[in-house]
N, C-alpha and C positions, 0 to 999 in steps of 0.2 A: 500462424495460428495462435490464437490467445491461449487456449490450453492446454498447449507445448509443456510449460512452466509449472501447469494445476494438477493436470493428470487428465478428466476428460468432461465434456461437459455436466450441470448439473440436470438432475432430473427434477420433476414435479416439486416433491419433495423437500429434495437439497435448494431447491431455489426459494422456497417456503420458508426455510428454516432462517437462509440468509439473509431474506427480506427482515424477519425478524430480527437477529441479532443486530443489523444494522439500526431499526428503530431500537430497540433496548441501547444500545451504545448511547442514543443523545437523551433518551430519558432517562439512564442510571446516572451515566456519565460526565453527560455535557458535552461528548465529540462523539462524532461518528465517519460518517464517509457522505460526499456529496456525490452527484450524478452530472455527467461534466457531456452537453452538448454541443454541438458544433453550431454556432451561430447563422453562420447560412443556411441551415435546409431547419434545423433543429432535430435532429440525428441524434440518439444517442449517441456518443462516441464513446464514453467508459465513466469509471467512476476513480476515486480520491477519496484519501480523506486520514483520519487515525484511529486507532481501536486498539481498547488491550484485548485481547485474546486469552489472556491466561495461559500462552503458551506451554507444555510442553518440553520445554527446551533448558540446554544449561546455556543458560549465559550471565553476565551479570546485569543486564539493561530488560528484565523478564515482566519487571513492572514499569516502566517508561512508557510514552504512548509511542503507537509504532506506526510508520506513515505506510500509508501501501496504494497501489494504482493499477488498471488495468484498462487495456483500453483494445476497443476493435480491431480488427486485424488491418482494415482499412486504413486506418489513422497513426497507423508506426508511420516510424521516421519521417514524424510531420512537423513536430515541436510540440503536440497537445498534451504531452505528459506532463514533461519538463515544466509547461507554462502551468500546467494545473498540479503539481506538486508544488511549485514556488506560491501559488495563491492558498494552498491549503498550509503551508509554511510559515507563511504571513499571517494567515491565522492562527497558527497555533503557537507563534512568537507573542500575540497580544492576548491569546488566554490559556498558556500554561508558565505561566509566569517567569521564565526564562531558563524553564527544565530542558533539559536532554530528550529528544527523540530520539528514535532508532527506524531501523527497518530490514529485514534480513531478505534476502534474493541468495536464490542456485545460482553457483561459480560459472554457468555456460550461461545465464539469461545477461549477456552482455548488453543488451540494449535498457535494460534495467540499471543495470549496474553505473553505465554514463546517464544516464538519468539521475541516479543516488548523487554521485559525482558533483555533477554542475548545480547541483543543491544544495554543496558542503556536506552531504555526507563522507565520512572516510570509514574504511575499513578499520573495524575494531577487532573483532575475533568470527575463525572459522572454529564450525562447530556442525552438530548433525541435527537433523528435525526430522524427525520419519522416518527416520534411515537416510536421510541423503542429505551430502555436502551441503553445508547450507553458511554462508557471509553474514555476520552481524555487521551492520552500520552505524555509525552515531552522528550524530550532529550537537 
């Protein structure tokens, strides 16, 4: 279940909110998240992409863009993450001009975690977000 990791789905509302923030992302910013379909049927299957969030959190990578993914329950352990974090990668090797990303994941979301992994991400610092355990990444 995809919101294992989140807490639980969004509502009316939260889903509103997040439509937003993602369009805000590419016209503040210049990045945001893309919407990552399955080429055979054209399925949603999840989405990609970078965003600052203003997190929250201690760490020292709080302003870096921070890569995130999440994809339907259908399409774990199929490679579409992987392959769509290395293409949103690729993109953000050619316009952030050879900064640091990051990305934080919960210490149980191991399937996340070998995703961060075969990316080049490594573990940088454990730290807390919400209250809970939470893995800084770098690349």
């Amino acid at each position: 279940m995809v919101t294992r990791h989140f807490g639980r789905p969004f509502a009316g509302e939260e889903s509103w909110t997040r439509l937003l923030r993602y369009v805000g992302h590419w016209a503040l910013l210049g990045f945001g998240y893309w919407v990552v379909e399955e080429k055979a049927t054209g399925d949603f299957a999840g989405e990609v992409g970078f965003a600052n969030y203003k997190r929250d959190i201690e760490s020292s990578l709080k302003d870096t863009p921070e890569i995130g993914w999440v994809f339907a329950a259908q399409y774990h352990g199929r490679g579409y993450a992987t392959e769509a974090a290395r293409a949103a990668i690729a993109w953000g090797d050619a316009h952030f001009s050879g900064s640091r990303t990051n990305c934080i994941i919960r210490p149980e979301n191991l399937p996340s975690i070998r995703v961060a992994e075969k990316c080049g991400y490594r573990e940088c610092e454990r730290t807390t977000y919400k209250g809970e355990p939470t893995i800084v990444f770098v690349r």
